[in-house]
C-alpha positions, 0 to 999 in steps of 0.5 A: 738567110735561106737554110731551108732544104730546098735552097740548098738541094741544086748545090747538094745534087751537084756534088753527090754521085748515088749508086743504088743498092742494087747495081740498077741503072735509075737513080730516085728522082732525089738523087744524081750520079756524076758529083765527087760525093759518093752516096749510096744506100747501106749494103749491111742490112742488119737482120732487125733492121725489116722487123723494125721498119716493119713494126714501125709501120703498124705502129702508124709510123709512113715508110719512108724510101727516100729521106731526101724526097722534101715530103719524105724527112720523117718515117722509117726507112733505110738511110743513104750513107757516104760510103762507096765500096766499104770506104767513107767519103769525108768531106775532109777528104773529098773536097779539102784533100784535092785543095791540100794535094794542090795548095792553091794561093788563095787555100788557107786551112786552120785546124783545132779552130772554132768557129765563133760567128759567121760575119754578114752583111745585109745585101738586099731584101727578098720578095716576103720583106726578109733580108739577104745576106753576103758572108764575108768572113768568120770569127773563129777561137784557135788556142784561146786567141780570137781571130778573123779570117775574111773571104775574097768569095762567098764560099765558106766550108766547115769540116768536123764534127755535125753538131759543131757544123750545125752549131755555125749556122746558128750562131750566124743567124740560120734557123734549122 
């Protein structure tokens, strides 16, 4: 599979809605307005927060505007949060909370779960001879049990903790 940034970015801009610090009305070139996902840049600046990007610069350290620019993840500079007016946008929240609000047949939430695997099948291979996988299903631990849950789509989503997210990918097979 293609873990890479720039695989993704089409599908994160399509969903984020950025509102820029300052009320202006252009957006980074990194960034959309109009997603569900409300994005924005911090409006607590602590009062260190200059003296550290600052020292970090004379240091050698690039300053970085935007660590979504694909020529700009490392460096220093001020993060982008998931908050909109003192409110953090979960994506428990954002994208599970419509589904539980509206309980579509095919919506099945499992809580205090792990998941173990992400089950895959090769579909075909990519132009540099790598494979190209279809996802249709996870193996997951709920209360000591192994269990199976097998998708009618290819959309998969986990929701919790980032280390546990991250750790998915991993064991599916995804490089970081």
């Amino acid at each position: 599979p293609n873990w890479k940034w720039e695989a993704f970015l089409d599908s994160y801009l399509s969903i984020e809605d950025y509102a820029n610090d300052k009320g202006e009305t252009s957006i980074p070139s990194y960034h959309k307005q109009g997603g569900i996902l409300k994005v924005s840049r911090s409006t607590f600046i602590d009062s260190m927060a200059p003296e550290f990007i600052s020292s970090a610069i004379q240091y050698g350290i690039k300053f970085t505007e935007d660590f979504n620019d694909p020529n700009g993840r490392e460096g220093v500079g001020m993060y982008d949060f998931n908050i909109r007016d003192g409110i953090r946008d979960s994506a428990a929240r954002v994208f599970l909370g419509p589904l539980i609000k509206n309980q579509p047949k095919n919506f099945n939430l499992q809580i205090n779960c792990q998941v173990k695997r992400i089950l895959l099948n090769p579909i075909h291979e990519l132009h540099d001879g790598s494979p190209q996988y279809h996802a249709y299903g996870v193996e997951y631990e709920q209360n000591g049990e192994l269990k199976t849950a097998l998708l009618s789509i290819d959309r998969i989503t986990t929701v919790g903790r980032k280390f546990e997210n991250v750790r998915s990918i991993i064991v599916a097979g995804g490089a970081i």
